[in-house]
DRENDO-1510 file (C-alpha; in Angstrom, 1 decimal, always signed):
<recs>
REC; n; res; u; v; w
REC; 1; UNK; +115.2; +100.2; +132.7 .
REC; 2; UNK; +112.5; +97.6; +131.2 .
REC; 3; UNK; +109.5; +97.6; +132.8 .
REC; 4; UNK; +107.5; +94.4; +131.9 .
REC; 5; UNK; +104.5; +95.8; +133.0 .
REC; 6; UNK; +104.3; +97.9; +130.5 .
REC; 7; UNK; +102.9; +97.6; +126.7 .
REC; 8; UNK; +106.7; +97.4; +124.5 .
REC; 9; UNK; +106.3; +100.0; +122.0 .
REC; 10; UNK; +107.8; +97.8; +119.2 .
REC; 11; UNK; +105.4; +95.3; +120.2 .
REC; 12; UNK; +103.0; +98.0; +120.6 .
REC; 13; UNK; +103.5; +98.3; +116.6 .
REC; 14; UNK; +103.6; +94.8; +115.6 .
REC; 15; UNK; +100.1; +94.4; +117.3 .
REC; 16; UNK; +98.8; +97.8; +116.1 .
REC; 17; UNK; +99.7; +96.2; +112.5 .
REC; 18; UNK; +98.2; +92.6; +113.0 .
REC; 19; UNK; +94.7; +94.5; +114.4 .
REC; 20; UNK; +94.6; +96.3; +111.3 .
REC; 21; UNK; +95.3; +93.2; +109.5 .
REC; 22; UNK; +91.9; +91.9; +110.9 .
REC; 23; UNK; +94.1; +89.6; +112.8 .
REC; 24; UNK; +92.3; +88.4; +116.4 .
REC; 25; UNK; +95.1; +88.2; +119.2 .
REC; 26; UNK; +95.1; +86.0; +122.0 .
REC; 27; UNK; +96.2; +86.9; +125.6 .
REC; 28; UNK; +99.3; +84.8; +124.8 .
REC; 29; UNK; +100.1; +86.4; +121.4 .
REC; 30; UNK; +100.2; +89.7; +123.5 .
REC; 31; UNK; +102.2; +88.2; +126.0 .
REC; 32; UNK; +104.8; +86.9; +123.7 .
REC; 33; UNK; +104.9; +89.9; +121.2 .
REC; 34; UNK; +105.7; +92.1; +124.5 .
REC; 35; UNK; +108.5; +89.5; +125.8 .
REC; 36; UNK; +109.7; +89.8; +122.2 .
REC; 37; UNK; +109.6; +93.2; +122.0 .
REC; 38; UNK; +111.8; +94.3; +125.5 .
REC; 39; UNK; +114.1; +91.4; +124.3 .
REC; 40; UNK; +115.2; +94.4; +121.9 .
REC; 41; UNK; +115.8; +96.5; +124.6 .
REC; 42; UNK; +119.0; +97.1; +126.3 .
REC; 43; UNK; +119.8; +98.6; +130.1 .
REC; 44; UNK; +121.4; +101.6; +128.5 .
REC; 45; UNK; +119.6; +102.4; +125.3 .
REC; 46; UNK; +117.0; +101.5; +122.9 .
REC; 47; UNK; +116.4; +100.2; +119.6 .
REC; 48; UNK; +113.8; +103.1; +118.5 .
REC; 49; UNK; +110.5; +102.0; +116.8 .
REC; 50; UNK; +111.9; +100.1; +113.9 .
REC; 51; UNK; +108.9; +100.7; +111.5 .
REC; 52; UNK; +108.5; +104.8; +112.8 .
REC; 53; UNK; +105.7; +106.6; +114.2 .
REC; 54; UNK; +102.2; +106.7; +112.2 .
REC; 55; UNK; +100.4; +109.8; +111.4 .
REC; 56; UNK; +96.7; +109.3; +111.0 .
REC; 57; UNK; +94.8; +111.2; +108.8 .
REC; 58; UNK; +91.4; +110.8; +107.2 .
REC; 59; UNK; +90.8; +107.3; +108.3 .
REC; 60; UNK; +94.4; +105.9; +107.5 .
REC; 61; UNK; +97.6; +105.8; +109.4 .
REC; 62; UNK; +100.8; +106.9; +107.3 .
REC; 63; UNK; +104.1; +105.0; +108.3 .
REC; 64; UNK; +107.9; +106.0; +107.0 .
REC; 65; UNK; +108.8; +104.8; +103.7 .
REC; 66; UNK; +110.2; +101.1; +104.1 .
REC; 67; UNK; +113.0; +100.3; +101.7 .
REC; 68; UNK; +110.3; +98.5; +99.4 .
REC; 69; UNK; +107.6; +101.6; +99.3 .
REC; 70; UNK; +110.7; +104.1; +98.2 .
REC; 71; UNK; +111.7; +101.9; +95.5 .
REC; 72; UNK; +108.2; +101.9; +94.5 .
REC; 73; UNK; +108.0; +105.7; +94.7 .
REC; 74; UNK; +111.2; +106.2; +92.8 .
REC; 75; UNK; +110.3; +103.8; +89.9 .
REC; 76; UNK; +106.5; +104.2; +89.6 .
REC; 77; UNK; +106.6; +108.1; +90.6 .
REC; 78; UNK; +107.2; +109.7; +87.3 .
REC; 79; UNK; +104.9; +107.2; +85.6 .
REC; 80; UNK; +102.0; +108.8; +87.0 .
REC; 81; UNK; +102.9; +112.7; +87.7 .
REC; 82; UNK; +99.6; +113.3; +87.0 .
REC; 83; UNK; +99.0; +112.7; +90.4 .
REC; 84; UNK; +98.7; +114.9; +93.3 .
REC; 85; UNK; +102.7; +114.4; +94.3 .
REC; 86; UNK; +101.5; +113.9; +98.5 .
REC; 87; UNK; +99.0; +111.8; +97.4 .
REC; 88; UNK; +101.2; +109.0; +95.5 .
REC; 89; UNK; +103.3; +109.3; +98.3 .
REC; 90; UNK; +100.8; +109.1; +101.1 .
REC; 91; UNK; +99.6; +106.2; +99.2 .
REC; 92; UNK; +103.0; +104.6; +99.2 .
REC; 93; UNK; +102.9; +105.2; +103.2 .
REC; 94; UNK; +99.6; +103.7; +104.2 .
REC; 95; UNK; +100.5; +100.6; +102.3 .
REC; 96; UNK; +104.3; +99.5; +103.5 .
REC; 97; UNK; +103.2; +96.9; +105.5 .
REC; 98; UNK; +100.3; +95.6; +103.2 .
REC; 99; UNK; +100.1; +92.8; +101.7 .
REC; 100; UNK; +98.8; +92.2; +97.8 .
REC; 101; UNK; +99.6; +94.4; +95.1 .
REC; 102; UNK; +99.3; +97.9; +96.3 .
REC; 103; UNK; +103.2; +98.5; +95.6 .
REC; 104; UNK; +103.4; +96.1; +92.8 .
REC; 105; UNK; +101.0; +98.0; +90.2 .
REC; 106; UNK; +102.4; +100.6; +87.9 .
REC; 107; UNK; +101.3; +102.7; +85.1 .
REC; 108; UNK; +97.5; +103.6; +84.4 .
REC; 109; UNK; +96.7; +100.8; +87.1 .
REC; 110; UNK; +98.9; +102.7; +89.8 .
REC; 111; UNK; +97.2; +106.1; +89.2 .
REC; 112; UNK; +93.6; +104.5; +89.7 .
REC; 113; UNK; +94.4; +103.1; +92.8 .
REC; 114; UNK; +95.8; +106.4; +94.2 .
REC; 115; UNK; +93.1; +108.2; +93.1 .
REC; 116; UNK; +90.4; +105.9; +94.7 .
REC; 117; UNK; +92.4; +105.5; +97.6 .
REC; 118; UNK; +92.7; +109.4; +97.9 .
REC; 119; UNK; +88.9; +109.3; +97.5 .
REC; 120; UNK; +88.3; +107.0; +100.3 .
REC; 121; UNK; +89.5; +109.7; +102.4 .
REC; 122; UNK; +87.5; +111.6; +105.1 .
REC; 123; UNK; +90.2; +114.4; +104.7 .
REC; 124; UNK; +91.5; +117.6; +102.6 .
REC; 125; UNK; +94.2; +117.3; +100.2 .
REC; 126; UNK; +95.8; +119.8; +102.5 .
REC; 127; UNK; +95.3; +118.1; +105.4 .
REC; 128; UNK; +96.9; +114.7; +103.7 .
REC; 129; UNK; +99.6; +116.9; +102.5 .
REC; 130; UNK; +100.2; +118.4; +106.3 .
REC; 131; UNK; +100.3; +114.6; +107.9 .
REC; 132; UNK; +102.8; +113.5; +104.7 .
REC; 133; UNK; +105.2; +116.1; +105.9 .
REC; 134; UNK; +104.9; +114.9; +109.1 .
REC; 135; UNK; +105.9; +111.7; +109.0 .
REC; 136; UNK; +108.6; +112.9; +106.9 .
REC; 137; UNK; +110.2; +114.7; +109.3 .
REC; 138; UNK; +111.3; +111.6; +111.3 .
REC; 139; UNK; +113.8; +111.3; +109.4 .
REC; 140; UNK; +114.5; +113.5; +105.7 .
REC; 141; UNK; +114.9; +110.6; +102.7 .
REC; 142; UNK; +118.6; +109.8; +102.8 .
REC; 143; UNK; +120.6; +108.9; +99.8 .
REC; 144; UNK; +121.5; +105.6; +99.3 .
REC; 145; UNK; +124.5; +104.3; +100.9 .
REC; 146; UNK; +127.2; +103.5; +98.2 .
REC; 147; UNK; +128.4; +100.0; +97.1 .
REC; 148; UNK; +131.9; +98.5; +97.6 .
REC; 149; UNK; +132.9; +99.6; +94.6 .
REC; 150; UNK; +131.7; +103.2; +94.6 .
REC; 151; UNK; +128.4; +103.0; +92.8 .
REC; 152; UNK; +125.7; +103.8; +94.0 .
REC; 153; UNK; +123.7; +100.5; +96.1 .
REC; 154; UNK; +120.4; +99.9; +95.0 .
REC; 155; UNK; +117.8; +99.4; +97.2 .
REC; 156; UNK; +117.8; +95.6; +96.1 .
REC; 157; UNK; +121.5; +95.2; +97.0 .
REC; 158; UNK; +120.8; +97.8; +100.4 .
REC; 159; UNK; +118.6; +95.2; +101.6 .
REC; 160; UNK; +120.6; +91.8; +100.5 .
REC; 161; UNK; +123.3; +93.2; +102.3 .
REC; 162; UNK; +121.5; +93.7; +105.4 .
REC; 163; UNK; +120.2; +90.6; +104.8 .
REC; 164; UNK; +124.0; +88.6; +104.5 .
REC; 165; UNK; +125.0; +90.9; +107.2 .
REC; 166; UNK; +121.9; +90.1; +110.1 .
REC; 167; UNK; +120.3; +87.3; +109.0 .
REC; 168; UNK; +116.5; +87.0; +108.0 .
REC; 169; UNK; +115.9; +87.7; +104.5 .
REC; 170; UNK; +115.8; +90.7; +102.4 .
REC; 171; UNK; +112.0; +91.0; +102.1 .
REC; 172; UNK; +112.4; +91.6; +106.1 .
REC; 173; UNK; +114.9; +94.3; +105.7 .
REC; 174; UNK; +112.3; +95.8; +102.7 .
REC; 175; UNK; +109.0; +95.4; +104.1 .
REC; 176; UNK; +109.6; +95.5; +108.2 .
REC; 177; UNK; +111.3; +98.5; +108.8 .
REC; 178; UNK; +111.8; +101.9; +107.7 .
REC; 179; UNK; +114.4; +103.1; +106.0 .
REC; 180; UNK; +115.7; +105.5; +108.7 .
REC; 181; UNK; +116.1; +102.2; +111.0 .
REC; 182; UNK; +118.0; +100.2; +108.2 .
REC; 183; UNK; +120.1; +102.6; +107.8 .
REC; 184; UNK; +120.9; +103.1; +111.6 .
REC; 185; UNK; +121.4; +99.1; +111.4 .
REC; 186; UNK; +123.8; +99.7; +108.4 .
REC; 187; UNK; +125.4; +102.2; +110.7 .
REC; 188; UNK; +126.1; +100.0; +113.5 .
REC; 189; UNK; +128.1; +97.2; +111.3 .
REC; 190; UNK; +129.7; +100.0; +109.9 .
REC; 191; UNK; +131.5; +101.2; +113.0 .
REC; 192; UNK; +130.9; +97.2; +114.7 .
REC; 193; UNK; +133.0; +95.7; +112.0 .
REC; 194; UNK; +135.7; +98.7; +111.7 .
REC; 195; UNK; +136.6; +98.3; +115.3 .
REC; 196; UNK; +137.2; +94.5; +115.4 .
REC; 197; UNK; +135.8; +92.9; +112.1 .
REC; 198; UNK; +133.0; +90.6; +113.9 .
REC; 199; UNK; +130.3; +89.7; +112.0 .
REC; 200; UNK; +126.7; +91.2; +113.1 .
REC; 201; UNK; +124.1; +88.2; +112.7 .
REC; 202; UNK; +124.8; +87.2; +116.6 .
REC; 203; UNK; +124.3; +90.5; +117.9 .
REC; 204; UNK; +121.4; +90.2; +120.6 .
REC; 205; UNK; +119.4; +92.7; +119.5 .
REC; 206; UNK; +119.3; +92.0; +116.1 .
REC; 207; UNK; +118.5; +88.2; +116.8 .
REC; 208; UNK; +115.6; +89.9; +118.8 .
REC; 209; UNK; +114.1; +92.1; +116.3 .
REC; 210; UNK; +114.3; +88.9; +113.7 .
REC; 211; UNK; +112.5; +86.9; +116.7 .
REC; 212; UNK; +109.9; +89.5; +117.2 .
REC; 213; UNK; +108.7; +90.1; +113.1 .
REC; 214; UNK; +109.0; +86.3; +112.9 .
REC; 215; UNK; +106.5; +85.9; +115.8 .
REC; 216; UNK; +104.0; +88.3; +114.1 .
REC; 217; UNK; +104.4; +87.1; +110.8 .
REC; 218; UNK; +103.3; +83.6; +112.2 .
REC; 219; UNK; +100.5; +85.3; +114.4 .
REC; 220; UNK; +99.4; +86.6; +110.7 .
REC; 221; UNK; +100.1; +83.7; +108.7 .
REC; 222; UNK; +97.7; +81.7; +111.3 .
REC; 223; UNK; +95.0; +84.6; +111.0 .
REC; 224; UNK; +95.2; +84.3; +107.3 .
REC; 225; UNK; +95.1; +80.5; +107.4 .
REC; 226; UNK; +91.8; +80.7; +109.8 .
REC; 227; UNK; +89.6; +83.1; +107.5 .
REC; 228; UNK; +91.0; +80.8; +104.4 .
REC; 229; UNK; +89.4; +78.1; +106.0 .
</recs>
């Protein structure tokens, strides 16, 4: 059962986010994100945590890969093997939800930012390698679901599907959630559209968890406007 009285733990994470975004909530921003959030909620079961639980570690919080940060890994990864391997990918996890260019960079300009990041760190490599594997074991990497045709879907066409299939756009599928909860997503119009062929972008819960990101992206966008200003 919903309790209203209670902090929603999605919203919980969307307001965790926007705080570390330097983002100054109201009362009413709280109030909405929270509505928002037990929108998700059904009487029977839950929508789990759609961006995963952080692990913090050294003065950063780590959150499952999103669709965009694996990409990142998968393409940038090799480029810079150099690298401590739990480092590039702890790097990968503390910026998901960042804005800028911390997942566009590649090359020589990738490992540098690793390797200050890593630096910033009030923490052991072993330590940082300890909270990796933790957040990791929410749910293993899984291989990419295959196309239509057989092939193999990349994550570009992963997310554009999700995207044609739930509404919102594919950068919302990429940078919002993690990739264990887009795939659940992809599991559910999976089975949804095998046993009666409706489409998905109606479902309740879906048009709740587009309601909710949209709500804190426009919480952020105002926060950004304000210190622009």
């Amino acid at each position: 059962m919903q309790d209203y009285g209670k902090l929603n733990d999605l919203a919980a994470a969307e307001i965790d986010a926007l705080e570390r975004d330097g983002i100054k909530l109201t009362p009413a921003d709280i109030v909405q994100l929270n509505a928002l959030g037990w929108a998700v909620e059904t009487p029977s079961a839950r929508l789990g945590l759609s961006r995963g639980v952080p692990v913090q570690v050294g003065g950063a919080w780590l959150w499952p890969l999103t669709l965009q940060a694996a990409e990142w890994l998968e393409r940038v990864g090799p480029e810079i093997q150099s690298q401590n391997e739990s480092a590039v990918v702890a790097y990968a996890m503390a910026h998901c939800y960042a804005d800028g260019d911390a997942l566009i960079l590649t090359g020589d300009a990738a490992a540098d930012a690793v390797k200050r990041w890593v630096w910033s760190l009030r923490c052991t490599s072993d330590a940082l390698a300890e909270a990796v594997e933790q957040v990791l074991d929410q749910g293993k990497m899984p291989e990419t679901p295959p196309a239509p045709d057989g092939d193999s879907m990349s994550m570009g066409d992963f997310s554009a599907f999700l995207s044609a299939s739930c509404g919102a756009t594919p950068d919302f599928w990429e940078r919002r959630c993690s990739i264990g909860y887009a795939l659940q997503v992809l599991n559910q119009i999976a089975r949804q559209n095998a046993a009666d062929g409706k489409p998905t972008a109606n479902d309740p819960k879906i048009i709740a968890q587009r309601a909710l990101g949209w709500a804190a992206e426009k919480i952020r966008n105002r926060g950004t406007a304000a210190s622009d200003g």
